[in-house]
C-alpha positions in Angstrom: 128.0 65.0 95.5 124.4 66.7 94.7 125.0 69.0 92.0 123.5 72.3 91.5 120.8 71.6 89.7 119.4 69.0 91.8 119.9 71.3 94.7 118.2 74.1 93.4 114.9 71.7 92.4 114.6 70.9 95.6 114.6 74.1 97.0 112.2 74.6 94.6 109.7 71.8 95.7 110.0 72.7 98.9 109.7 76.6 98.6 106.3 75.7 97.1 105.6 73.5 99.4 105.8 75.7 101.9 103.8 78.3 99.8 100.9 75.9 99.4 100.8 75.0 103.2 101.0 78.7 103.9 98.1 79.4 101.2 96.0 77.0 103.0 96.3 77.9 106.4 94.7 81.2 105.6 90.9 80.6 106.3 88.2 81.6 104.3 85.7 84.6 106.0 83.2 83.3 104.1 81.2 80.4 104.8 80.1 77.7 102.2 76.3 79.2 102.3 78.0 82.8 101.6 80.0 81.1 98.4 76.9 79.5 97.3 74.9 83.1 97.3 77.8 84.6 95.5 78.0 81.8 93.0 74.1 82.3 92.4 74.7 86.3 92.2 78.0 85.8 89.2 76.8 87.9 86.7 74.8 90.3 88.5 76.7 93.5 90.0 73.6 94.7 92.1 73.3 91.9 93.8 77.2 90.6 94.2 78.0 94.1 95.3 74.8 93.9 98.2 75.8 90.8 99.5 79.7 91.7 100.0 78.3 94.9 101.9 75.8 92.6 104.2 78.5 90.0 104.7 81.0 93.0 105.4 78.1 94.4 107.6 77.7 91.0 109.4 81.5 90.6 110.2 81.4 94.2 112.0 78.5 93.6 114.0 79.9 90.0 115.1 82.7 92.1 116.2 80.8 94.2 118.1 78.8 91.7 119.8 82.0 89.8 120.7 83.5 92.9 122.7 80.5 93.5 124.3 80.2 89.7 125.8 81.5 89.8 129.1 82.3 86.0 128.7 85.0 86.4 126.1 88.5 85.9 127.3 90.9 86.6 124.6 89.2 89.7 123.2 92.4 91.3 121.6 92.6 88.4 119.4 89.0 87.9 118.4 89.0 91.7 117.6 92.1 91.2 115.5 90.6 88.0 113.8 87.3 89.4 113.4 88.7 92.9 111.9 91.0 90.9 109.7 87.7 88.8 108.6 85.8 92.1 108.0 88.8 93.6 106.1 89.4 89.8 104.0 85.6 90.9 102.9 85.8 94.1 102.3 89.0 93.6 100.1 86.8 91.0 98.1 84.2 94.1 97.7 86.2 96.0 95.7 87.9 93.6 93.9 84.3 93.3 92.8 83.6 97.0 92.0 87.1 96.8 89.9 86.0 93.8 88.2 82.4 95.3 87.2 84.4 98.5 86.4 86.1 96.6 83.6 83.3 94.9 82.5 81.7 98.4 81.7 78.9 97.7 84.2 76.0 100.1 85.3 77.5 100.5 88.5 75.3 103.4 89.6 72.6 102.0 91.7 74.8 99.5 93.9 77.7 102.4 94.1 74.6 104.4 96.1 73.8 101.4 98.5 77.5 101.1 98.8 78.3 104.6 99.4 76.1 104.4 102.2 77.8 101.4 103.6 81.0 102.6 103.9 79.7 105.9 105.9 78.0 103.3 108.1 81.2 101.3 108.5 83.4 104.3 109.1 81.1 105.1 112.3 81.3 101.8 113.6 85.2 101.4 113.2 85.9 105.2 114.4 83.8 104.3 117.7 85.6 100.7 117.8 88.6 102.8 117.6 87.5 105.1 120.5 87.0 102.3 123.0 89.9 100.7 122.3 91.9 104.0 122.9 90.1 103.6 126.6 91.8 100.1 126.7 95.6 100.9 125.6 96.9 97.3 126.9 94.5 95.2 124.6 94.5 97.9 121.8 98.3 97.5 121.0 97.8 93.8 119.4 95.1 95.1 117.0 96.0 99.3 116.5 97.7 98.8 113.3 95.1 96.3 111.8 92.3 98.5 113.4 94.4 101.7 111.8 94.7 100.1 108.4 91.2 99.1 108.0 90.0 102.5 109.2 92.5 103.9 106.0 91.2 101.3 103.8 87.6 102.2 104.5 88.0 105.8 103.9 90.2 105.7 101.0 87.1 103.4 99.1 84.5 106.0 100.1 86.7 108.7 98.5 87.3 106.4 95.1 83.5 105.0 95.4 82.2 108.4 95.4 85.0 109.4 92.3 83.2 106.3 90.1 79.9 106.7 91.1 80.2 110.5 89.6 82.5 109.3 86.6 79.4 106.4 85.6 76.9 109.1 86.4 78.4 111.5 84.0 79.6 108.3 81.3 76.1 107.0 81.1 74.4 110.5 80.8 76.4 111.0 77.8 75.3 107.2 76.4 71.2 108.5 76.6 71.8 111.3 74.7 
């Protein structure tokens, strides 16, 4: 007989088994030349924080290219993988403001750039949204991805525009 122990070790090894193969079928959105200008830009919030919004910026308009290619076949699922890309990036983007945040970095110049991202980025997923409510069939197998990136998107503009006003006001008290 097995005893209990050695049955629950090997649920353990193979629970994280399963967790590691799980963990690595997730792809990266960003490709080895986008990790290598992130590594270069570590330390430097301006420039991390531009690069997220161009890569974030790049995803949407491969997106938009993709649905506009008669060619493509499976659009509902490249619009699902490319909005789950976009939003894989975006997510990375404010991990980044949170991490600068904590670091008690001038934010204030790249909140501005960024700021003006997201308004761009709501425009361009609203009237993604529009066309796909033209297409109900196809929308259905990316609505609640589509919906959730749309509420992710606005609820950073509301918090980007809360810290760009709360480091405006912090570092006008540091000058004094």
């Amino acid at each position: 007989m097995i005893s209990t122990s050695s049955k629950l070790a090997c649920m353990i090894v193979a629970c994280s088994l399963l967790s590691s193969l799980w963990a690595q079928s997730r792809r990266d959105p960003l490709n080895p030349v986008e990790q290598d200008q992130l590594r270069d830009a570590a330390q430097e919030p301006s420039e991390r924080l531009k690069l997220y919004i161009e890569f974030s910026r790049t995803r949407l308009t491969s997106l938009e290219q993709m649905r506009a290619d008669p060619k493509v076949t499976d659009r509902a699922q490249q619009t699902r993988d490319r909005l789950q890309d976009f939003l894989d990036v975006y997510d990375e983007l404010n991990d980044n403001v949170d991490t600068f945040v904590q670091r008690k970095a001038d934010l204030r110049k790249p909140l501005k750039t960024l700021i003006e991202a997201d308004t761009e980025f709501q425009a361009r997923l609203r009237a993604l949204k529009s066309s796909a409510d033209a297409n109900k069939d196809e929308a259905k197998q990316y609505d609640f991805l589509l919906t959730s990136v749309l509420d992710t998107v606005d609820s950073s503009v509301q918090d980007h525009r809360q810290l760009l006003s709360q480091q405006e006001e912090a570092f006008k008290h540091k000058k004094k």
